[in-house]
N, C-alpha and C positions, 0 to 999 in steps of 0.2 A: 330647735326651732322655738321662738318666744311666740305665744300668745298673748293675744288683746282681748280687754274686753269692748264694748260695742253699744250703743244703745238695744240694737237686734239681735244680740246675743255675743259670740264669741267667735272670732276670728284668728288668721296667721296673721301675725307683725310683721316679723321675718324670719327669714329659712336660709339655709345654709345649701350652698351648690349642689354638696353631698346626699341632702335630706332632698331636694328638686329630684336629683337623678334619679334616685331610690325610688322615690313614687313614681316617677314615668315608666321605670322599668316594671314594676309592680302590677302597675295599670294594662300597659303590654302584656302582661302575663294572667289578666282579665283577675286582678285582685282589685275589689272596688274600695274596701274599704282598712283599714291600717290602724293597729292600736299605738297611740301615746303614753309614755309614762311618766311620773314625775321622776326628779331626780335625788342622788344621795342614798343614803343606806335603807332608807322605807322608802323605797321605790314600790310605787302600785299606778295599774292602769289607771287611768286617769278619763279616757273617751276614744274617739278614731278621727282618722282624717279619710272624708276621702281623696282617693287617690287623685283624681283629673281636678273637680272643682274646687278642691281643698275647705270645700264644709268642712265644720265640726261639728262634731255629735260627744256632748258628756256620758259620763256616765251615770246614772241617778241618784242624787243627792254630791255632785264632785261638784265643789267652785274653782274658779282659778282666780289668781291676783294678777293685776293689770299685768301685760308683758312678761308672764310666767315662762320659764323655762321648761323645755319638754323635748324625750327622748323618743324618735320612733322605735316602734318594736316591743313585742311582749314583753310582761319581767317575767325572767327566767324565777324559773322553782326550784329549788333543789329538793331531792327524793331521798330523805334520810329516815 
């Protein structure tokens, strides 16, 4: 999904069919809100969407670049 920025803050650009499905099912399953990540090898959360109204909610001190690309779903940790 790309993010925009906004005068009011930050918003969905656009979203992929895949990413639409995901969150209704999500929401169905009474999960409100969804973490985003940025993309590439230092992938870190980044904020959440929610699910039905697709707010977004940063995380404190994250900016994004106009149109940014973003991944739903935690970043995986590995446990070494």
């Amino acid at each position: 999904m790309r993010l925009t920025k906004t005068a009011a803050g930050v918003k969905v650009f656009s979203m992929l069919p895949w990413e639409r499905e995901e969150l209704a099912a999500l929401a169905v399953q009474g999960r409100e809100w969804v973490p985003f990540s940025s993309t590439g090898k230092q992938q870190r959360v980044l904020g959440q969407i929610h699910s039905q109204s697709r707010e977004i909610a940063l995380e404190k001190g994250v900016e994004i670049y106009d149109r940014q690309v973003v991944v739903l779903g935690p970043v995986e940790r590995s446990t070494r």
